[in-house]
C-alpha positions in Angstrom: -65.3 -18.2 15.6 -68.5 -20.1 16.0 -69.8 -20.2 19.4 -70.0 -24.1 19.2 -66.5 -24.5 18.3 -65.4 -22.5 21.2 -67.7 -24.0 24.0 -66.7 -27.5 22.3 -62.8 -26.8 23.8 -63.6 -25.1 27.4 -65.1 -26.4 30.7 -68.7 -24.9 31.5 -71.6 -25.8 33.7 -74.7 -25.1 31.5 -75.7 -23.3 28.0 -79.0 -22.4 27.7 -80.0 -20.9 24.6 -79.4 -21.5 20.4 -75.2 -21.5 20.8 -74.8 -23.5 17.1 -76.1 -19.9 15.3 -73.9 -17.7 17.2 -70.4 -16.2 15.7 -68.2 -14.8 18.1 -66.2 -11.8 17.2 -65.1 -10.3 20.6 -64.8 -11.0 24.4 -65.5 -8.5 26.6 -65.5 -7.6 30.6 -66.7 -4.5 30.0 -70.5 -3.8 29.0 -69.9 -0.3 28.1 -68.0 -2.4 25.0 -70.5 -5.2 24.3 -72.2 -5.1 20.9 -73.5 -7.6 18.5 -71.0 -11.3 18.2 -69.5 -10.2 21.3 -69.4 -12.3 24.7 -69.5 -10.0 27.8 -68.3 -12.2 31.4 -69.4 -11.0 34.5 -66.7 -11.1 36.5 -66.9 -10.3 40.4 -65.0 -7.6 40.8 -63.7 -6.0 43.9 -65.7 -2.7 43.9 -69.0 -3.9 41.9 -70.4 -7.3 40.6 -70.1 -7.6 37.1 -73.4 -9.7 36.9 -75.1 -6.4 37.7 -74.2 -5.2 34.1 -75.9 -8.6 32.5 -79.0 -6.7 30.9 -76.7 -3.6 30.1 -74.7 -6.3 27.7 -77.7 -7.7 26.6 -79.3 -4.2 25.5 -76.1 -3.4 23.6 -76.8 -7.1 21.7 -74.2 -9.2 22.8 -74.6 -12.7 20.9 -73.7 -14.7 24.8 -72.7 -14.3 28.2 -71.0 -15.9 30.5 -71.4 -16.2 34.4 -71.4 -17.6 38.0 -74.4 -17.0 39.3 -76.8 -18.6 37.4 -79.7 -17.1 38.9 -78.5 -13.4 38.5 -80.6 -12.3 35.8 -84.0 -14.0 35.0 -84.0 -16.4 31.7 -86.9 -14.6 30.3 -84.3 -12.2 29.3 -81.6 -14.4 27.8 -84.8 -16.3 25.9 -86.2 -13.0 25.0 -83.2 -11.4 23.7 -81.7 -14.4 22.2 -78.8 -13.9 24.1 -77.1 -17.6 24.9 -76.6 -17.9 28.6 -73.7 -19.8 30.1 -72.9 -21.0 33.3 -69.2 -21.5 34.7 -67.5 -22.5 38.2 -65.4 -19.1 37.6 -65.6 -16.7 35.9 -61.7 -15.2 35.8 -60.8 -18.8 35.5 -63.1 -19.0 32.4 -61.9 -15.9 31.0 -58.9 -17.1 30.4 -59.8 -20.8 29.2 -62.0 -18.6 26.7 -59.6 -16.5 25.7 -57.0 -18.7 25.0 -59.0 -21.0 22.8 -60.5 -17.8 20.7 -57.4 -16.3 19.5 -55.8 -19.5 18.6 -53.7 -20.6 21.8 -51.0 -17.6 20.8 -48.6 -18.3 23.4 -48.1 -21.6 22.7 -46.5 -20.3 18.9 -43.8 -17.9 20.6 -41.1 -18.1 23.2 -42.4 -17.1 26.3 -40.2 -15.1 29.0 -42.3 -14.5 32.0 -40.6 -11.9 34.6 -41.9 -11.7 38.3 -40.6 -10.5 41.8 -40.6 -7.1 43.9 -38.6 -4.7 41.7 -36.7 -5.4 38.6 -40.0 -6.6 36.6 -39.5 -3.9 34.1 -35.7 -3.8 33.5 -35.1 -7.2 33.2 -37.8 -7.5 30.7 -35.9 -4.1 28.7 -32.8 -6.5 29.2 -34.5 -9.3 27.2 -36.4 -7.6 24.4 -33.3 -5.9 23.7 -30.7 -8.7 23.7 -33.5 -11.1 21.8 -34.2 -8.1 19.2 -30.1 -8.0 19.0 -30.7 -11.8 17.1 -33.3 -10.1 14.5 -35.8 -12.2 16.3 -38.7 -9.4 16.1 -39.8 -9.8 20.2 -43.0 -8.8 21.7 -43.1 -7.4 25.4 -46.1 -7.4 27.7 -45.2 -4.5 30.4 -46.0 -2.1 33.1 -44.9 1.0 31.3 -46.4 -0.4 27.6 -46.9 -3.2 25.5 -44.9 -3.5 22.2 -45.5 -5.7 18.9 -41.7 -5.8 17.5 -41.4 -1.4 17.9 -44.5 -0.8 18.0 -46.0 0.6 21.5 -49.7 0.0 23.0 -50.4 1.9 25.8 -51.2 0.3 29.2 -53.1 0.6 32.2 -51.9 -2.8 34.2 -48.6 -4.3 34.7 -50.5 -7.7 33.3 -53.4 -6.7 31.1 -56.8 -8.8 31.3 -56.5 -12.3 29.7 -58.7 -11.7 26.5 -56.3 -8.6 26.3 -53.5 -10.3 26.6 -54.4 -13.2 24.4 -55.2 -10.7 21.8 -51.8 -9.1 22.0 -50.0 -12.3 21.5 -52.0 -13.1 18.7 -51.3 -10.0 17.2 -47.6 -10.8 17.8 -48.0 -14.1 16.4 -49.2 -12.4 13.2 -46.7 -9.8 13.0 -44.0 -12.5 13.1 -42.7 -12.0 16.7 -40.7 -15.2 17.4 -40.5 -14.5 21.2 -42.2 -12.6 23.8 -41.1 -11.1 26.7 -43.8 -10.2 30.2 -44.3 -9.0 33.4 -45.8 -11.2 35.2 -47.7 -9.3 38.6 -49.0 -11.4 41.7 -52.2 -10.0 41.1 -52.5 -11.1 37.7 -50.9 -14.6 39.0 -53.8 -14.6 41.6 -56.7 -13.6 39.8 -55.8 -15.9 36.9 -55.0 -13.8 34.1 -52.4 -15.7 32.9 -54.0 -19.3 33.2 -53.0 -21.1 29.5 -50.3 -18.9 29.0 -47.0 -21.3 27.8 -44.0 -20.0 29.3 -41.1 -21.6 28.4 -38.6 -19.2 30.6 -39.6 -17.9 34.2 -37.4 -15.7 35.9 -37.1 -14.9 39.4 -36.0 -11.1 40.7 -36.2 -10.9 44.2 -39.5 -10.3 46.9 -39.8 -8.2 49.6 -43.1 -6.6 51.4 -45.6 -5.2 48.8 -49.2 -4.8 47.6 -50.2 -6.1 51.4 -53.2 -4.2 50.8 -54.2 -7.3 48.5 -52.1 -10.1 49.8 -52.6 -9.2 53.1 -49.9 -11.7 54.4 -46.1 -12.1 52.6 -47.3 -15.7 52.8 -49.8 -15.0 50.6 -47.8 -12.6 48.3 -45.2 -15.7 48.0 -48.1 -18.4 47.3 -49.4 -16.1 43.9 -45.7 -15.7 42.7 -44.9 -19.3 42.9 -47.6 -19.9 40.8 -45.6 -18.6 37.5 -43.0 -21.4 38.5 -45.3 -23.7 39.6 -47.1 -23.4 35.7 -43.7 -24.7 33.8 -43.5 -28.2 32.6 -40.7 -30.4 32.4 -39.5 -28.6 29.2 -39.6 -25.2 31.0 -36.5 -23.3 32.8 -36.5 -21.2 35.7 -33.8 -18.8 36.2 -33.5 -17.9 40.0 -31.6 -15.3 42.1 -29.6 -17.1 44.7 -29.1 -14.3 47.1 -33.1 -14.2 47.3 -33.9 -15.8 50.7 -37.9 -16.8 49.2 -36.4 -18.5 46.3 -36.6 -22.0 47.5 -40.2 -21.4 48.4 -40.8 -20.3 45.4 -39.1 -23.0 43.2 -39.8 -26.2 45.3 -42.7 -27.6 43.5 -41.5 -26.9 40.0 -41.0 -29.8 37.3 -38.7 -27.0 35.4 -34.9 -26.7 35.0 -33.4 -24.6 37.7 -30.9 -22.0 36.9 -29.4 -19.6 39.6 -28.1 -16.1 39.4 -25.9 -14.1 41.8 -23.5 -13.0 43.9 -22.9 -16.7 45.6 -19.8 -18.7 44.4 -22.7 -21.4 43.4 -24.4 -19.3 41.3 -24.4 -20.7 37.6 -24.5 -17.1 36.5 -21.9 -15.3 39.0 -21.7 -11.9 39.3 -18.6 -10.0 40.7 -17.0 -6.3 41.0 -20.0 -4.5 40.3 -19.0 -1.1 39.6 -21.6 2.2 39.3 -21.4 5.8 38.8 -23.9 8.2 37.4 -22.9 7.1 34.0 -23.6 3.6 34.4 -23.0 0.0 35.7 -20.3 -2.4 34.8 -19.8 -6.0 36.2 -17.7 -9.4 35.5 -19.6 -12.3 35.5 -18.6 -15.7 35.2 -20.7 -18.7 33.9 -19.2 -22.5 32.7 -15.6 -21.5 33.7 -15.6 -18.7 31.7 -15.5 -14.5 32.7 -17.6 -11.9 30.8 -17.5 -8.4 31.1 -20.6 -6.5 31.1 -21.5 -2.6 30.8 -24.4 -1.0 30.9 -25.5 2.7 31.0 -28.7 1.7 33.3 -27.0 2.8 36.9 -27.4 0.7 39.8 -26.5 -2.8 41.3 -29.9 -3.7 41.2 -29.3 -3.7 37.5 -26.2 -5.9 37.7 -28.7 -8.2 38.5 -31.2 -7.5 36.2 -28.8 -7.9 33.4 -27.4 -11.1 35.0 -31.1 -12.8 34.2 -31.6 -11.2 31.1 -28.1 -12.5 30.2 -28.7 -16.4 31.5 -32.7 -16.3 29.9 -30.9 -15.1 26.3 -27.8 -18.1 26.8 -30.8 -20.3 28.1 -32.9 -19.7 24.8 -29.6 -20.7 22.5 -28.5 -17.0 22.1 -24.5 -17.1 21.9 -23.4 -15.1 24.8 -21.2 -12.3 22.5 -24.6 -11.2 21.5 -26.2 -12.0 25.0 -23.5 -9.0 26.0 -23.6 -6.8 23.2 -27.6 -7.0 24.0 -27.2 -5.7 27.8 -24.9 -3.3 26.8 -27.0 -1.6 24.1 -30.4 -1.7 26.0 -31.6 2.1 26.3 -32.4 3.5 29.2 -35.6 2.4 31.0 -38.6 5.2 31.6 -38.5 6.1 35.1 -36.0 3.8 36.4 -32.9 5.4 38.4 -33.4 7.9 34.9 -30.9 10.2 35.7 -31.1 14.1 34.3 -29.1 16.9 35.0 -27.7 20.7 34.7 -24.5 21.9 35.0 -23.4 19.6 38.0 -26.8 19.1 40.1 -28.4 15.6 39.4 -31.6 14.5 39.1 -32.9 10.9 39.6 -36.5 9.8 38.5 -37.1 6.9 40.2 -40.5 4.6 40.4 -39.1 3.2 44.0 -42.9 3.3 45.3 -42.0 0.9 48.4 -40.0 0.9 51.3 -37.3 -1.6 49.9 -36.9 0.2 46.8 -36.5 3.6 48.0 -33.4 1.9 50.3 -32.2 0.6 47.8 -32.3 3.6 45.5 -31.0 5.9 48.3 -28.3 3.0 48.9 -27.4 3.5 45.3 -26.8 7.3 45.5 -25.0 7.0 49.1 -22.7 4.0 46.9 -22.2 7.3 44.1 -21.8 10.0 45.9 -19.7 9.0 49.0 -20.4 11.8 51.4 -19.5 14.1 48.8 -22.7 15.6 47.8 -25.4 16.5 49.6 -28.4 14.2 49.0 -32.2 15.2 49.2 -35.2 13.3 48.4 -38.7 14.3 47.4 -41.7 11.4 48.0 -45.1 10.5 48.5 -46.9 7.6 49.3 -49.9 6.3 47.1 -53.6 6.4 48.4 -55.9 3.6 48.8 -52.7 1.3 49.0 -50.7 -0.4 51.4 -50.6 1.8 54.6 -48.0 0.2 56.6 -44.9 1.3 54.5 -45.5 5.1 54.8 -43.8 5.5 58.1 -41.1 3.3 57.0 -40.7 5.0 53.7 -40.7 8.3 55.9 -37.8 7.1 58.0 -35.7 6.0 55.3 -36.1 9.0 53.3 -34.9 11.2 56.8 -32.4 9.0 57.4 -30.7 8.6 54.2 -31.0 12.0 52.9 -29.4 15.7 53.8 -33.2 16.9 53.4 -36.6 15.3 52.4 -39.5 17.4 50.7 -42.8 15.1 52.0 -45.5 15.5 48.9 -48.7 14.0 47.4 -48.0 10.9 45.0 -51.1 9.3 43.7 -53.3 10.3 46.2 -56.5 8.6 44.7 -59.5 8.8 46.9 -57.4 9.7 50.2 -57.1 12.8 51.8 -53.1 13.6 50.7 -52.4 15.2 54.3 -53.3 12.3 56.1 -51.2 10.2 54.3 -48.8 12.9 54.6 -49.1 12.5 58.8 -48.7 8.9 58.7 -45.6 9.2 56.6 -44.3 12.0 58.9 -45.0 9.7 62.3 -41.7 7.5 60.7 -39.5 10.8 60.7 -37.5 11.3 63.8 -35.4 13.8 62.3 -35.8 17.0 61.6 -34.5 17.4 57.9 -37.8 17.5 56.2 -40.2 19.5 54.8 -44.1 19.5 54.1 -45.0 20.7 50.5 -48.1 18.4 49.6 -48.2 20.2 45.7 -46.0 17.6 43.9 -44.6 20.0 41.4 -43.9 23.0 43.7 -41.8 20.2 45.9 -40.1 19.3 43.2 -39.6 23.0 42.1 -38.3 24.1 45.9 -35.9 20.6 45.8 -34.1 21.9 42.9 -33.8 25.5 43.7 -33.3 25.0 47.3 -30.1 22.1 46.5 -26.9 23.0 46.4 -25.0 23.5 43.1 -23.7 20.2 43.5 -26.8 18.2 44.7 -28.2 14.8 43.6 -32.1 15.0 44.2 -33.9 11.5 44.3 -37.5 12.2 42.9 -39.2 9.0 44.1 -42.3 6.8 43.9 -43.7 7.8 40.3 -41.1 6.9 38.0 -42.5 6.3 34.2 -45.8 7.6 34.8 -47.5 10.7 33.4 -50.2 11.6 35.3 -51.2 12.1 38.9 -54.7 10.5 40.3 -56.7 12.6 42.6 -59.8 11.9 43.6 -60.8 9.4 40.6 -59.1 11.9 38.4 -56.0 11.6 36.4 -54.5 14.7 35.5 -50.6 15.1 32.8 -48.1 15.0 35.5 -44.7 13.5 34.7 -41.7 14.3 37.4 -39.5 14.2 34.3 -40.9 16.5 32.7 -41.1 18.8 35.8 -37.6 18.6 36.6 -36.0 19.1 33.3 -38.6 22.7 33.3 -37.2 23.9 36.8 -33.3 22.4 35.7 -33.7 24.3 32.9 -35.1 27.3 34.8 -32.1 27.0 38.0 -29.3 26.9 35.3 -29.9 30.5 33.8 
């Protein structure tokens, strides 16, 4: 794309330099990645100032770059180099605008599902892609454990990726004929405008409770960057709510969008009633215009009554005919790390990525629902470094209280020391039914052979992901993989 046509369609401050000569072929954030008919954008980041990387881009040729600070980096250089210089209000906010306009407005050529809330993100959006696939509408899906184009899986670092990343993606759906996509939409992604231009036709509520107040700070604030997604829909849009969510009117109030609520409530328009779940699965009635479906699915949990429930009303919403909506829900596979059970002989494994103090209840609620007194429960956990510090005493105290025994471990420690997260979990736990073992696998390990025959163990925290992060360094770890090797190992 020429340079002219693309600065001809977005809002900017100043452009110094020869823009009509200029072909763009890239956009980058990164100058490691900058080379020749690129454009690198300094962004202000929150650990360094991408403006400091200006002459880096500018040595690696890039044909234009755009920034805040218009007095960052001398124009001798951009005159020198040839490099076109432009000057924005924002630069995330420009991003986007950019991003949008260079790969052709992608969004705006699919069905757009965007997914926010607490928990559920990732589920519902399983829910979707499968029930939307079930139509032989080849569907995209922009998530936290990978991206996909139709079947095809991309790797991914962020639950929402960078806007010229996601703009690309969608474009790249658009040409592989995806009709619809499906995405996780995360607060931060909401509040740092990565998903400005995006055209959601669909946005679905799951449910918020405390998290990533490390960032937000306040909930206030947490609630502000979620309403955002609903506050984006037109008149055209729909918004598919859960009832039994106390923020929901907060969160929906402003919207021009159709409103569409899901759950337990007899004033749901998507009801759902006698939710049933064993280790085998979930099954559930649910009643919508007068009339009562029955719904199965093998993902366990009544969390995922309710994620099913908004994948069902966002496929009847979109014209799908509800036979298929429920054939859809019931054929989804099971999601990566999500209450992923795996077993030997009659002891039970759950991989869970419950990583904050609701969703570990919850989870632990789940398992108390299964088990029934029963069978003994324990639970192996950690709480992630450089993250929100005020859940790990709470975490700690509903671990001890709603488990026979709890193995206290390293999760992602990052740049933290992992016994001094460790201590401040432990200051939560006023029982003593735990157990210090800060090596993740050797917790796991001890969990397993220490159980009885009979035991469900609750691996918590890391779910989907395969590696653990210490000290800036990610190392293979998956507690999957961990527990099916000592499983295998306590069964002979």
């Amino acid at each position: 794309m020429k340079l002219t046509e693309l600065l001809n369609k977005v809002r900017v401050i100043q452009v110094t330099g020869n823009a009509e000569l200029k072909e763009i072929n890239s956009i980058t954030i990164d100058s490691r990645t900058a080379e020749k008919n690129s454009i690198f954008f300094a962004i202000d980041g929150f650990k360094t100032d991408g403006h400091k990387f200006i002459p880096d881009a500018i040595n690696k040729g890039v044909d234009a770059v755009v920034l805040k600070n218009a007095d960052a980096v001398p124009d001798q250089i951009f005159s020198h180099s040839g490099a076109v210089k432009i000057v924005v209000e924002d630069t995330r906010k420009s991003l986007a605008e950019f991003s949008n306009i260079f790969f052709n407005e992608p969004s705006k050529k699919l069905t757009m599902v965007g997914i926010t809330g607490t928990k559920g993100k990732t589920t519902t959006a399983f829910y979707v892609k499968n029930i939307f696939q079930h139509t032989g509408s080849k569907t995209g899906l922009l998530g936290t454990i990978a991206n996909y184009i139709g079947d095809k899986e991309v790797k991914t670092m962020l639950t929402t990726p960078q806007p010229h990343e996601i703009n690309f993606l969608l474009n790249e759906m658009v040409k592989n004929d995806c009709r619809s996509c499906v995405m996780e939409v995360s607060s931060h992604a909401l509040d740092l405008h990565r998903v400005d231009g995006v055209d959601y036709n669909i946005a679905i509520h799951t449910n918020i409770t405390s998290d990533h107040m490390d960032y937000h700070k306040t909930l206030e604030h947490y609630l502000k960057s979620k309403k955002i997604l609903f506050d984006m829909l037109g008149t055209d849009g729909k918004i598919i709510y859960n009832i039994d969510d106390p923020n929901f009117e907060e969160l929906i109030k402003d919207s021009k969008a159709e409103k569409h609520s899901y759950g337990t409530k007899e004033n749901a328009e998507f009801r759902m009633q006698n939710v049933e779940f064993n280790l085998d699965g979930t099954s559930f009635d649910l009643v919508y215009e007068g009339k009562e479906y029955h719904l199965q699915t093998s993902l366990v949990g009544h969390f995922n009554a309710y994620n099913a429930t908004a994948a069902f009303a966002a496929a009847v919403l979109s014209g799908i005919d509800t036979d298929t909506a429920v054939e859809g829900v019931k054929t989804t596979p099971q999601v990566p790390g999500r209450f992923e059970v795996v077993s030997k002989k009659n002891k039970r494994v759950i991989i869970d990525y419950s990583h904050t103090s609701d969703s570990l209840k919850q989870a632990l609620t789940a398992i108390d629902h299964i088990v029934k007194n029963k069978r003994p429960v324990y639970t192996v956990f950690g709480c992630g470094g450089d993250r929100d510090r005020t859940k790990r005493p709470v975490m700690g105290n509903i671990a001890s209280t709603m488990s026979n025994r709890v193995y206290v471990t390293s999760d992602n420690p990052r740049a933290e020391d992992p016994y001094f997260i460790i201590d401040e979990i432990l200051k939560g736990i006023k029982l003593n039914n735990y157990r210090v073992i800060e090596n993740r696998e050797e917790a796991i390990r001890t969990a397993i052979f220490e159980s009885e025959d009979d035991a469900v163990i609750l691996i918590a925290g890391k779910g989907h992901e395969n590696y653990q992060e210490i000290m800036g360094v990610r190392k293979h770890f998956s507690d999957k993989e961990i527990s099916e090797k000592y499983l295998e190992e306590w069964a002979k």
